[in-house]
N, CA, C and O atoms as a Tripos MOL2 file, in Angstrom:
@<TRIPOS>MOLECULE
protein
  268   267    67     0     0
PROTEIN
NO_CHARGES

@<TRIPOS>ATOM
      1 N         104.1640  -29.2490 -213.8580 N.3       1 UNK1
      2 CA        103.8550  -29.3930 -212.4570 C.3       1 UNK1
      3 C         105.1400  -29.5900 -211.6470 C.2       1 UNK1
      4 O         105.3870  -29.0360 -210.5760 O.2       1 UNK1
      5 N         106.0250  -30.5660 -212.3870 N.am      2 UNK2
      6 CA        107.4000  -31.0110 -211.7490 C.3       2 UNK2
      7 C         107.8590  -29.6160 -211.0640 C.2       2 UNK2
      8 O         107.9580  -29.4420 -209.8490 O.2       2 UNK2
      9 N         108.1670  -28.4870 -212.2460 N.am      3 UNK3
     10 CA        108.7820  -27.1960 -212.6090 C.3       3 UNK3
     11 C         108.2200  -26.3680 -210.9820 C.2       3 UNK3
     12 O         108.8690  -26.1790 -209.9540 O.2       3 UNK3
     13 N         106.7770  -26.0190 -211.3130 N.am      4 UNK4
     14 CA        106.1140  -25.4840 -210.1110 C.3       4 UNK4
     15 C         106.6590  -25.9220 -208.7070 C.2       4 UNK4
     16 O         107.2050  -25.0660 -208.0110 O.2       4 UNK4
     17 N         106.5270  -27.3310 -208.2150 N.am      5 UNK5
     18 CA        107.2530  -27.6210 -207.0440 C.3       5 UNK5
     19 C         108.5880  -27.3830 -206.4680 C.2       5 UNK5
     20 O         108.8870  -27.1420 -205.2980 O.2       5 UNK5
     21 N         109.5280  -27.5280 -207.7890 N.am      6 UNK6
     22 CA        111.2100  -26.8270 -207.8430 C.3       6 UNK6
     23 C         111.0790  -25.6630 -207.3550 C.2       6 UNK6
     24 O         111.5870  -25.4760 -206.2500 O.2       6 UNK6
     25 N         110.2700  -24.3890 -208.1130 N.am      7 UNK7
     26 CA        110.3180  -23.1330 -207.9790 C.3       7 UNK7
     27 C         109.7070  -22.9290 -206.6160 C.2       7 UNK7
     28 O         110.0890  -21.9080 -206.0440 O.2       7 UNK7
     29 N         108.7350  -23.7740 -205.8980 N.am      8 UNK8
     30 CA        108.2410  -23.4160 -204.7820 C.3       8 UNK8
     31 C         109.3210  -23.6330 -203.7690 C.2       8 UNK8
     32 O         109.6890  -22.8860 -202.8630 O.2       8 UNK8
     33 N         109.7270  -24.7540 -204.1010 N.am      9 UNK9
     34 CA        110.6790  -25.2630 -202.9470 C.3       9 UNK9
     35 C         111.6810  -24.3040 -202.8740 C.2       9 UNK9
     36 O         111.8600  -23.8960 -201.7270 O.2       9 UNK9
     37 N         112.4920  -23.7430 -203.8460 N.am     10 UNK10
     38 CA        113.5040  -23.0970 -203.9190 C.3      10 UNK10
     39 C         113.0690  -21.6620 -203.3730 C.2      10 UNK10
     40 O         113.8380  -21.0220 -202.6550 O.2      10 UNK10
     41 N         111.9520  -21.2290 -203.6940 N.am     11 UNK11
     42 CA        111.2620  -19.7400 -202.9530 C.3      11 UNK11
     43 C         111.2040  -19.8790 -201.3700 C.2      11 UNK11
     44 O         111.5350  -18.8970 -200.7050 O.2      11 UNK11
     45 N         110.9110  -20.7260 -200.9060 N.am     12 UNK12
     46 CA        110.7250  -21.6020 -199.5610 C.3      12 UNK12
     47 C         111.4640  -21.4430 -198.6130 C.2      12 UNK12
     48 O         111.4090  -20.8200 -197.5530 O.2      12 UNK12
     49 N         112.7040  -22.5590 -199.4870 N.am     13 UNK13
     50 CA        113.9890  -22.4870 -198.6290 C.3      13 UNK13
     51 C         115.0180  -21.0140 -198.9130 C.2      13 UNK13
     52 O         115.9080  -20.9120 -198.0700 O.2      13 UNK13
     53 N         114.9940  -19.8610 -200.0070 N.am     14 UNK14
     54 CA        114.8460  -18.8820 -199.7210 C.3      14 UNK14
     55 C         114.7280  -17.6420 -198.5380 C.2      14 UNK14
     56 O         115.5440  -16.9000 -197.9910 O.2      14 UNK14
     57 N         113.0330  -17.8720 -198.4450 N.am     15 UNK15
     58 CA        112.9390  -16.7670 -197.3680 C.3      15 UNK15
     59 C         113.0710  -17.5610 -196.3540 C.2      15 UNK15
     60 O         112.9660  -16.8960 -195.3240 O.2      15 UNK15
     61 N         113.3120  -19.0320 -196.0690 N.am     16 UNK16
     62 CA        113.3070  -19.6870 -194.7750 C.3      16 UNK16
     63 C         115.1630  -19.3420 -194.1030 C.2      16 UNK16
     64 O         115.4150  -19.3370 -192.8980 O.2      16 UNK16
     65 N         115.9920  -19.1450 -194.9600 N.am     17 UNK17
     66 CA        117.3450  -18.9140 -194.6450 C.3      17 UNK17
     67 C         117.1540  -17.4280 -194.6040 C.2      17 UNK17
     68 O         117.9450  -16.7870 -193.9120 O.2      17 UNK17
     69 N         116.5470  -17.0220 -195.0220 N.am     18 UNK18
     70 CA        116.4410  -15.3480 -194.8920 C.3      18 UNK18
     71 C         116.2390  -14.7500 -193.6910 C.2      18 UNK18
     72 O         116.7930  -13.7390 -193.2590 O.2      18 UNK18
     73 N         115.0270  -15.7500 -192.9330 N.am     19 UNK19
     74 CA        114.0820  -15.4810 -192.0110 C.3      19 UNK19
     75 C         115.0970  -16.2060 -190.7750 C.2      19 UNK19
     76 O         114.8450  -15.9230 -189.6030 O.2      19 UNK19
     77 N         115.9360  -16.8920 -191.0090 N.am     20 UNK20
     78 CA        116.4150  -17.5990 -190.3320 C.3      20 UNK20
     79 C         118.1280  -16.5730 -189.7230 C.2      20 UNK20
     80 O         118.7450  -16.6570 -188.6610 O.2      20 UNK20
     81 N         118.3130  -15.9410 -190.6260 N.am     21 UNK21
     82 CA        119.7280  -14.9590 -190.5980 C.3      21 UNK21
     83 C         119.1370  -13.8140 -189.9560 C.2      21 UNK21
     84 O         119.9680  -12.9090 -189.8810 O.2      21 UNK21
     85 N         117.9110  -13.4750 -189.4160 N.am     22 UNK22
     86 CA        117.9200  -12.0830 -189.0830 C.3      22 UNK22
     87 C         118.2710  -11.9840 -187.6070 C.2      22 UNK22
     88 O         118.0860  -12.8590 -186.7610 O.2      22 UNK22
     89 N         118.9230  -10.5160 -187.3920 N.am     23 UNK23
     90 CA        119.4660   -9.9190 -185.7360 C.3      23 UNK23
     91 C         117.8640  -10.1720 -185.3590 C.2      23 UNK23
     92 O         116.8750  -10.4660 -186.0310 O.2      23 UNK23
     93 N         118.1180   -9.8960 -183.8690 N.am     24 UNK24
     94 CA        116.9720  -10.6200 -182.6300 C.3      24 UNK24
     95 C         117.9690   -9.6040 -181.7740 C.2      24 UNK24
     96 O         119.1490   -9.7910 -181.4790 O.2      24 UNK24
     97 N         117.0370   -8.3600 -181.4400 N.am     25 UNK25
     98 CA        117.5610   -7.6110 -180.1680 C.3      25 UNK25
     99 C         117.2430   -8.2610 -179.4060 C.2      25 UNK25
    100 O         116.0410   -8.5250 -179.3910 O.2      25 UNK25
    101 N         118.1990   -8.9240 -178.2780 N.am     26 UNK26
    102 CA        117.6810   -9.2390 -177.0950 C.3      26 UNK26
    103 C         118.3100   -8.6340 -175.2850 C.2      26 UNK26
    104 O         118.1580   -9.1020 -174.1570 O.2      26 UNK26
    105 N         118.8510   -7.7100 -175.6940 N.am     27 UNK27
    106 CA        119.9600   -6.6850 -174.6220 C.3      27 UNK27
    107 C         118.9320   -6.2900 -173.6890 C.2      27 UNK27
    108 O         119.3290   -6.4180 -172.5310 O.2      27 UNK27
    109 N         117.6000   -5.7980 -173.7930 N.am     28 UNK28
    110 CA        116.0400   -5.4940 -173.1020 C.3      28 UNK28
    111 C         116.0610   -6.7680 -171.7920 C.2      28 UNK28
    112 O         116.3780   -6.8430 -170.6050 O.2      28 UNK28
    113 N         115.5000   -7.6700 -172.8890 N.am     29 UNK29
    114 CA        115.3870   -9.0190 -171.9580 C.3      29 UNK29
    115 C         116.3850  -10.1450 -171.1880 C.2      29 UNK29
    116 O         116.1600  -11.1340 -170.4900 O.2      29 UNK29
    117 N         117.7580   -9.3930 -171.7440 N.am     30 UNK30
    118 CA        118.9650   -9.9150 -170.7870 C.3      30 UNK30
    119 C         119.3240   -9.4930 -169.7320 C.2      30 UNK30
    120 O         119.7760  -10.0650 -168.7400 O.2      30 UNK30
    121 N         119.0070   -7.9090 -170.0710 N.am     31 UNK31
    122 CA        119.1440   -6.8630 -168.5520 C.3      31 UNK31
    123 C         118.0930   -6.9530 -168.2550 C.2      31 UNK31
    124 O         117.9700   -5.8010 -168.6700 O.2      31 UNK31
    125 N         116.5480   -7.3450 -167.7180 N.am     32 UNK32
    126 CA        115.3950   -7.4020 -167.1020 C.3      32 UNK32
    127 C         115.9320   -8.7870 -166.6080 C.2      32 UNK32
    128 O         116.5620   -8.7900 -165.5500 O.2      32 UNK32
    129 N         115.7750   -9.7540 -167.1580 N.am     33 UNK33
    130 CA        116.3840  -11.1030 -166.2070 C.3      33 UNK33
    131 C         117.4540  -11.1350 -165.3350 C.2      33 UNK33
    132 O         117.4660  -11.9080 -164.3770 O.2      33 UNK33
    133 N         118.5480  -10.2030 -165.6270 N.am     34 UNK34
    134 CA        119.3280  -10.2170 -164.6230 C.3      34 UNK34
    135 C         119.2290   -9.1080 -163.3250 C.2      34 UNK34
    136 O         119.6410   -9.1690 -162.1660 O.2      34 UNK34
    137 N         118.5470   -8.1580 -164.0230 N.am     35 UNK35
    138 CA        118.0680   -7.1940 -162.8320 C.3      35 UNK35
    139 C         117.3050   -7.7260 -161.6830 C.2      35 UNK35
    140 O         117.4200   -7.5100 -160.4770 O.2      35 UNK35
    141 N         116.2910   -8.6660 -162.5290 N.am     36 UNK36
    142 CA        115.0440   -8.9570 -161.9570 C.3      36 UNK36
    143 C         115.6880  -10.4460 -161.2310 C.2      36 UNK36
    144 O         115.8310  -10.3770 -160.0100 O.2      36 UNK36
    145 N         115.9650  -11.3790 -161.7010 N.am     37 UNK37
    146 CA        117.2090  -12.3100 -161.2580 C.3      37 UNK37
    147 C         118.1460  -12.1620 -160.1380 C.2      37 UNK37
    148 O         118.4140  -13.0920 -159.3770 O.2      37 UNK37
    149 N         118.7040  -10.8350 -160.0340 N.am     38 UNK38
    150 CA        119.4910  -10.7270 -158.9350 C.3      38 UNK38
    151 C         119.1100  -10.1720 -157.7250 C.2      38 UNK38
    152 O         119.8850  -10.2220 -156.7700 O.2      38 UNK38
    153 N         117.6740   -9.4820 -157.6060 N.am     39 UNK39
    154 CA        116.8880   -8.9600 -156.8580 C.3      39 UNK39
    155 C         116.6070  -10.5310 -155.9340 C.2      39 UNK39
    156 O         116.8390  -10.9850 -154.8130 O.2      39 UNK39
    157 N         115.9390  -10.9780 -157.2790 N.am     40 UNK40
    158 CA        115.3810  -12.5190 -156.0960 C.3      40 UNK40
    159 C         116.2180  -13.0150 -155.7260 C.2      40 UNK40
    160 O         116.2440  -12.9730 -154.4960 O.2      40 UNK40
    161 N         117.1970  -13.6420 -156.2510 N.am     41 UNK41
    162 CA        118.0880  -14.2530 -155.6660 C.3      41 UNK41
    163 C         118.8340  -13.7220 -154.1680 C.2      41 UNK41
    164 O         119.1880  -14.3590 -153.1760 O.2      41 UNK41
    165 N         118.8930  -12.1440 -154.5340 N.am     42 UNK42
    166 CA        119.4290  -11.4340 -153.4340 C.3      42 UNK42
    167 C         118.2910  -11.6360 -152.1530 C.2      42 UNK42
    168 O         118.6090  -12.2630 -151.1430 O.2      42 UNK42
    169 N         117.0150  -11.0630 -152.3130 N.am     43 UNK43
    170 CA        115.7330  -11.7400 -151.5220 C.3      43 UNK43
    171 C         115.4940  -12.9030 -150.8030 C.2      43 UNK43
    172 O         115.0180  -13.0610 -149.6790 O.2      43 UNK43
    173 N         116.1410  -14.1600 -152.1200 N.am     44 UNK44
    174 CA        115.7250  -16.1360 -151.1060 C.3      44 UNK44
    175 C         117.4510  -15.5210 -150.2120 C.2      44 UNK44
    176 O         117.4650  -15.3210 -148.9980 O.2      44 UNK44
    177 N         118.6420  -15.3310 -151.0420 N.am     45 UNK45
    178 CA        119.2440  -15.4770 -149.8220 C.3      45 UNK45
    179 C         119.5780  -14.9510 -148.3390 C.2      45 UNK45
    180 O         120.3650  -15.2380 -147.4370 O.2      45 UNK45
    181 N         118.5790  -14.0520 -148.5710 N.am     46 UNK46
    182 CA        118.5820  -12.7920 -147.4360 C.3      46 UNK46
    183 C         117.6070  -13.9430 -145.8330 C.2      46 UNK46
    184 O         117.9640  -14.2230 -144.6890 O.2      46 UNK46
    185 N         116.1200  -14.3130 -146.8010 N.am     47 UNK47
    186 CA        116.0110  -15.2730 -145.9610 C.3      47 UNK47
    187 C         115.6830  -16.8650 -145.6460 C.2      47 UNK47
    188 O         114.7260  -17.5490 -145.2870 O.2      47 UNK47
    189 N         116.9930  -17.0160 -145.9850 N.am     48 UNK48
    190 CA        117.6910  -17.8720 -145.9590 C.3      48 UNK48
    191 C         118.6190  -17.8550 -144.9280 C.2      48 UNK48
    192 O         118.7830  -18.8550 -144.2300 O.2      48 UNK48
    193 N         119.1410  -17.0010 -144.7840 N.am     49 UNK49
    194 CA        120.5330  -16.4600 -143.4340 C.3      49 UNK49
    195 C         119.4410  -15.7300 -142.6090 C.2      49 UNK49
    196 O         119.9300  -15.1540 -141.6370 O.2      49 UNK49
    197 N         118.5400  -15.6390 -142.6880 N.am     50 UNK50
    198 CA        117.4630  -15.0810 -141.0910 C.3      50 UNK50
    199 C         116.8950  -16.3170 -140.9280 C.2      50 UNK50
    200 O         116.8190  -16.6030 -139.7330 O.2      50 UNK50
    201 N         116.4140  -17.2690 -141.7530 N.am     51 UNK51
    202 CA        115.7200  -18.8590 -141.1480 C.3      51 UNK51
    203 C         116.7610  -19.1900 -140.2420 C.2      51 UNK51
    204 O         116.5380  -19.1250 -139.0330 O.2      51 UNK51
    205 N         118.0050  -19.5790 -140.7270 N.am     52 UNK52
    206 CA        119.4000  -20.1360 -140.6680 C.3      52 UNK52
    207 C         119.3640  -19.3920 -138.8180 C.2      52 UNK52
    208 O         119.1940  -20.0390 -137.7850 O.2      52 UNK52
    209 N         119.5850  -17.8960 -138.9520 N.am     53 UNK53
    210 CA        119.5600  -17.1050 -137.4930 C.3      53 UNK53
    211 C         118.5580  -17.4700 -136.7710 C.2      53 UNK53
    212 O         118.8360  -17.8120 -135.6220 O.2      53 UNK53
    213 N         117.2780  -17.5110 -137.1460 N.am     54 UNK54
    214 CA        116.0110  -18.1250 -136.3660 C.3      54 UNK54
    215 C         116.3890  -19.6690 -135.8760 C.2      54 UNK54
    216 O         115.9890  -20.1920 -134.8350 O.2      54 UNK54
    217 N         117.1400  -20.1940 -136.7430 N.am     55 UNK55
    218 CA        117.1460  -21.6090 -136.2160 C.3      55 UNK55
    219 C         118.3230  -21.6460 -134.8610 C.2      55 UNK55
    220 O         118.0570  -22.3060 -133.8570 O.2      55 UNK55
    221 N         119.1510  -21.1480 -134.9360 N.am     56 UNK56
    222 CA        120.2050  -21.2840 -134.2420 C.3      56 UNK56
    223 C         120.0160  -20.7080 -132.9490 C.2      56 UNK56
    224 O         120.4510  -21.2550 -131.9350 O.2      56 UNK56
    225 N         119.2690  -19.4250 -132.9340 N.am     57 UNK57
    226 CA        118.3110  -19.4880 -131.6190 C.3      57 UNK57
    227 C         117.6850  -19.6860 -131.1340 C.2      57 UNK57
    228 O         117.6290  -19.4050 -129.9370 O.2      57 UNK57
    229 N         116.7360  -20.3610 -131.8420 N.am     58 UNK58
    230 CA        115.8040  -21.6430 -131.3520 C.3      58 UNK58
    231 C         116.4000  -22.6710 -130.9190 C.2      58 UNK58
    232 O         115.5230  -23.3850 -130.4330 O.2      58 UNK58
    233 N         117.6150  -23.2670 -130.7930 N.am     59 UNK59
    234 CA        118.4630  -24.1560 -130.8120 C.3      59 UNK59
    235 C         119.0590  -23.9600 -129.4680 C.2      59 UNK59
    236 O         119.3920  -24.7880 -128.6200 O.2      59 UNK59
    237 N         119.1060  -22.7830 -129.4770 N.am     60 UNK60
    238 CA        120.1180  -22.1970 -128.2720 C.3      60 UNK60
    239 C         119.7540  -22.2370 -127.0360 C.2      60 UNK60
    240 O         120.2940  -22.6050 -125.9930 O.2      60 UNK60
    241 N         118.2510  -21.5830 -127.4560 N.am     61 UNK61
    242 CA        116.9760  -21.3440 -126.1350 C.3      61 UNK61
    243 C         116.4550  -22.5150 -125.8230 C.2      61 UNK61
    244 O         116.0810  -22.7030 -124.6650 O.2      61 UNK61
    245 N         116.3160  -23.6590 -126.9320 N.am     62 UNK62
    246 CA        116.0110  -24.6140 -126.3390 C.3      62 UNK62
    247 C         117.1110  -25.7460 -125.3500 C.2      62 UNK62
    248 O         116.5360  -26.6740 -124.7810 O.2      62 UNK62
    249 N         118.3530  -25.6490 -125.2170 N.am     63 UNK63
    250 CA        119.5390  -26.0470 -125.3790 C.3      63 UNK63
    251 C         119.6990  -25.5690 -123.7910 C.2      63 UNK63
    252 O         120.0540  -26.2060 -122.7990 O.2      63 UNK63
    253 N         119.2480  -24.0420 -123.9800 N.am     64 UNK64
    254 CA        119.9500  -23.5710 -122.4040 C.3      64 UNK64
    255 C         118.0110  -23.8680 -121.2270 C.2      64 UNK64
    256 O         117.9310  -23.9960 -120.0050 O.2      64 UNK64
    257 N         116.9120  -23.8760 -122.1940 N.am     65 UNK65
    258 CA        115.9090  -24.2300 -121.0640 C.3      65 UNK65
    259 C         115.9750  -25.7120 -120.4610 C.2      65 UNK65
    260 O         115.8740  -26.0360 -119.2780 O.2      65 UNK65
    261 N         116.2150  -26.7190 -121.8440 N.am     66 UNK66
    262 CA        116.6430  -28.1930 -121.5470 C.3      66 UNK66
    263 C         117.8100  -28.9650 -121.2570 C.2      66 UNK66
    264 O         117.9200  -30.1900 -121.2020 O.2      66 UNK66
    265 N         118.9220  -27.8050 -121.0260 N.am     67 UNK67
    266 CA        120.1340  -28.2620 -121.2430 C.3      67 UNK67
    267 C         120.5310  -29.2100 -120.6660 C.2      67 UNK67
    268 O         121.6690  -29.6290 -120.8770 O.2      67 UNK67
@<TRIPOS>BOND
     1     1     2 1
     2     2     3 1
     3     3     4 2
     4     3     5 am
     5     5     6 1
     6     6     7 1
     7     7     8 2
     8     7     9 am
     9     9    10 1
    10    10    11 1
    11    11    12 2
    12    11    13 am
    13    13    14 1
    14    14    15 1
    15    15    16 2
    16    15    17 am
    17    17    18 1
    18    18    19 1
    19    19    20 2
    20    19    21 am
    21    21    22 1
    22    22    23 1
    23    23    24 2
    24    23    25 am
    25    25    26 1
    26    26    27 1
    27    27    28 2
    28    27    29 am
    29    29    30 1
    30    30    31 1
    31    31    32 2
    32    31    33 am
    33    33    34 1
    34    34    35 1
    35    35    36 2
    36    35    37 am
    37    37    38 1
    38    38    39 1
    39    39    40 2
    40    39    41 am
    41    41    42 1
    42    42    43 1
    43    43    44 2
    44    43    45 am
    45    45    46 1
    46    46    47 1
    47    47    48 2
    48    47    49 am
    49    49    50 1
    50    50    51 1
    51    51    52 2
    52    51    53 am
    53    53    54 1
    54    54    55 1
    55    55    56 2
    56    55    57 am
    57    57    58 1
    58    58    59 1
    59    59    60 2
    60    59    61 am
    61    61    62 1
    62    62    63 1
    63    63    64 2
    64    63    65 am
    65    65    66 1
    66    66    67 1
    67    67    68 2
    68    67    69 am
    69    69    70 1
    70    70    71 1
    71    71    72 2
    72    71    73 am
    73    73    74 1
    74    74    75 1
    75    75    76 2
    76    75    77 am
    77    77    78 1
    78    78    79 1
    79    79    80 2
    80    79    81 am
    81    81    82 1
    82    82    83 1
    83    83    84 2
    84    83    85 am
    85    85    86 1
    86    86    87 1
    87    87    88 2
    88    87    89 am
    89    89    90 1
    90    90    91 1
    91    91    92 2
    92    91    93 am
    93    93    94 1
    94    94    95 1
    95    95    96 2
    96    95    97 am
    97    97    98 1
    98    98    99 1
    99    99   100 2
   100    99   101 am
   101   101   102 1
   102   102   103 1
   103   103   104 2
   104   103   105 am
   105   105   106 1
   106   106   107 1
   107   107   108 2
   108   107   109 am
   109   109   110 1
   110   110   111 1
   111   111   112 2
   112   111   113 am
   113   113   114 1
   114   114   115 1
   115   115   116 2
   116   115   117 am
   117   117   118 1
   118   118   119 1
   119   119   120 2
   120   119   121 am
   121   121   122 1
   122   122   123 1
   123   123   124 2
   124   123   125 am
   125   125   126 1
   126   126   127 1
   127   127   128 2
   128   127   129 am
   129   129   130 1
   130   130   131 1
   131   131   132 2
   132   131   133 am
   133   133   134 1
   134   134   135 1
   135   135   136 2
   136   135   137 am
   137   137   138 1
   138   138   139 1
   139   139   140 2
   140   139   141 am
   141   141   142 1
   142   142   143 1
   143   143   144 2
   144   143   145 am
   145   145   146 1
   146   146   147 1
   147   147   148 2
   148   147   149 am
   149   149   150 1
   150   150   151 1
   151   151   152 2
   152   151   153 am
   153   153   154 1
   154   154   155 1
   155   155   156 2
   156   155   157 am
   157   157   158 1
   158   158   159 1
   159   159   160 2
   160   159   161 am
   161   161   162 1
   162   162   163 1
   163   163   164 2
   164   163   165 am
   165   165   166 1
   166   166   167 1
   167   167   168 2
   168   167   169 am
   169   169   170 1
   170   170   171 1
   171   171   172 2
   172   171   173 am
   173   173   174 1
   174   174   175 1
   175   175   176 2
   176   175   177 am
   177   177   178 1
   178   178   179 1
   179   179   180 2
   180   179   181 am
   181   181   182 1
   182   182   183 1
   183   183   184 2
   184   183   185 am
   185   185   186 1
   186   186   187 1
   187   187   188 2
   188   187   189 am
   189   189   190 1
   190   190   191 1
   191   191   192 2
   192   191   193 am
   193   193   194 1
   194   194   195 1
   195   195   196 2
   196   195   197 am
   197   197   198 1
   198   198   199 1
   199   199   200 2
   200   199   201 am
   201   201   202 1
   202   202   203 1
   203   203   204 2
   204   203   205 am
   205   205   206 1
   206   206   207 1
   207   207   208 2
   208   207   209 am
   209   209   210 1
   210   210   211 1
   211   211   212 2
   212   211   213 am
   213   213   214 1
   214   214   215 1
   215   215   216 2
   216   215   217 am
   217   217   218 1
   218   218   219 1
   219   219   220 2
   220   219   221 am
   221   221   222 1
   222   222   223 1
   223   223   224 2
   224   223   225 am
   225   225   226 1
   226   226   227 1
   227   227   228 2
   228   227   229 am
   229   229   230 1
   230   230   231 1
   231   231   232 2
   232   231   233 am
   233   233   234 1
   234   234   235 1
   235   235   236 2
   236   235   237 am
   237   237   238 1
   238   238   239 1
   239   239   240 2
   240   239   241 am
   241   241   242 1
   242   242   243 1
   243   243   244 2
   244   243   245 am
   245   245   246 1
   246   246   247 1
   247   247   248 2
   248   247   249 am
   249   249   250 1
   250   250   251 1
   251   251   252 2
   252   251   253 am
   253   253   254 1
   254   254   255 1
   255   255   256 2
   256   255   257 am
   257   257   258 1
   258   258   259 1
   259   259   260 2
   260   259   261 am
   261   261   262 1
   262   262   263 1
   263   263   264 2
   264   263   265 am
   265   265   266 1
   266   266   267 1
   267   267   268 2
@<TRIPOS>SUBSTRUCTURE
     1 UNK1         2 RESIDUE 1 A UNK
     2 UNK2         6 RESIDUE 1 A UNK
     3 UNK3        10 RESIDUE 1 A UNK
     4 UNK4        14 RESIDUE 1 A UNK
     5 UNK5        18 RESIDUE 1 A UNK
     6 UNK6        22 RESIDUE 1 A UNK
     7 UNK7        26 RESIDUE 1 A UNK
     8 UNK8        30 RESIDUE 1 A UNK
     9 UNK9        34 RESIDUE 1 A UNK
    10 UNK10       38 RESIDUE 1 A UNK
    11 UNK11       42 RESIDUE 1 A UNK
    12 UNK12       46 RESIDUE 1 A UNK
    13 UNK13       50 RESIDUE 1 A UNK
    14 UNK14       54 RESIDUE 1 A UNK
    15 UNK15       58 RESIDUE 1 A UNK
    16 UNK16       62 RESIDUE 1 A UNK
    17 UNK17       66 RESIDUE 1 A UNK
    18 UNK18       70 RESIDUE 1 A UNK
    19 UNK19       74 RESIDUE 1 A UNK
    20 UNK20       78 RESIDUE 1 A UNK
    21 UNK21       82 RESIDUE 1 A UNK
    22 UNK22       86 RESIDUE 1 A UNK
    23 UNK23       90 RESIDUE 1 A UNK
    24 UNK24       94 RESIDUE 1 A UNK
    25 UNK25       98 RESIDUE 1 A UNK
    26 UNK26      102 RESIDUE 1 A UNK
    27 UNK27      106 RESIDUE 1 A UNK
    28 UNK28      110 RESIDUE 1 A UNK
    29 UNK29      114 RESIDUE 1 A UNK
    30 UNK30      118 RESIDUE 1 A UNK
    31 UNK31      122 RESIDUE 1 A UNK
    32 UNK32      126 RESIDUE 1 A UNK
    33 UNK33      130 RESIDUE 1 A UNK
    34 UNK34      134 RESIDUE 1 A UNK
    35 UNK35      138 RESIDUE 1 A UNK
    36 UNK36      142 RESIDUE 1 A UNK
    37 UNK37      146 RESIDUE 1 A UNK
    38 UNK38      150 RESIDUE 1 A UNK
    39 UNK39      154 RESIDUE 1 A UNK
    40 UNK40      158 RESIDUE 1 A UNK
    41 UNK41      162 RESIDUE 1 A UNK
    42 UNK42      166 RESIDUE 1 A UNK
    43 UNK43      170 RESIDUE 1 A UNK
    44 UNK44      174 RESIDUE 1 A UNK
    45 UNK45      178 RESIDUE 1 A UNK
    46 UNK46      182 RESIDUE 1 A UNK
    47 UNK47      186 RESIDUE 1 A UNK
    48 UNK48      190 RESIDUE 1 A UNK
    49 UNK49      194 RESIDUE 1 A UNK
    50 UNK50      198 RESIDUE 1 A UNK
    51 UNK51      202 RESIDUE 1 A UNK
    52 UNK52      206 RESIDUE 1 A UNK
    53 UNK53      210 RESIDUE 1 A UNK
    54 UNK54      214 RESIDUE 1 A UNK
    55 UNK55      218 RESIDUE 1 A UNK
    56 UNK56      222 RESIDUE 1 A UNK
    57 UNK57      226 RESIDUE 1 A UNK
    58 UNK58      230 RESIDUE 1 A UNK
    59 UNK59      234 RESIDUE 1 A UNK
    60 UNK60      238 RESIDUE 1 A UNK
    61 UNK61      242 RESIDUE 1 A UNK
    62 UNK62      246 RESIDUE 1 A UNK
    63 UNK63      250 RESIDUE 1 A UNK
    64 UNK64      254 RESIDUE 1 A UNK
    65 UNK65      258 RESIDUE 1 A UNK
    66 UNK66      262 RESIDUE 1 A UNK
    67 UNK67      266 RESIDUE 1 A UNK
C-alpha cells in the first residue's frame, strides 16, 4: 500500500510539472486589450476635455451674466 501511494504521488507531481511548463499563447488577448484599451481610454479622455470645455463656459456665461 506504502509502494502504491509513492508511485501515485510521484505520477502526480509528474504530470503536475508537466502541466505546469506548458507555452500559453497569449499575443490574441494582449493585442484585443490593448486595442480595445486604447479605444476607451482614448473615448473617457475625449470626454473628459469636452466636460472640462462645457465647464469653462458655463463658468464664463455665468461670470459675464453675474459678473
Amino acid at each position: 500500500m506504502k509502494n502504491y501511494f509513492k508511485s501515485l504521488t510521484a505520477v502526480s507531481l509528474a504530470s503536475v510539472s508537466t502541466l505546469s511548463m506548458a507555452a500559453v499563447d497569449v499575443t490574441a488577448a494582449t493585442t484585443a486589450i490593448t486595442t480595445d484599451g486604447t479605444a476607451a481610454i482614448t473615448a473617457v479622455g475625449g470626454a473628459l476635455i469636452g466636460l472640462a470645455g462645457v465647464a469653462v463656459v458655463f463658468k464664463w456665461v455665468k461670470a459675464s451674466i453675474f459678473g
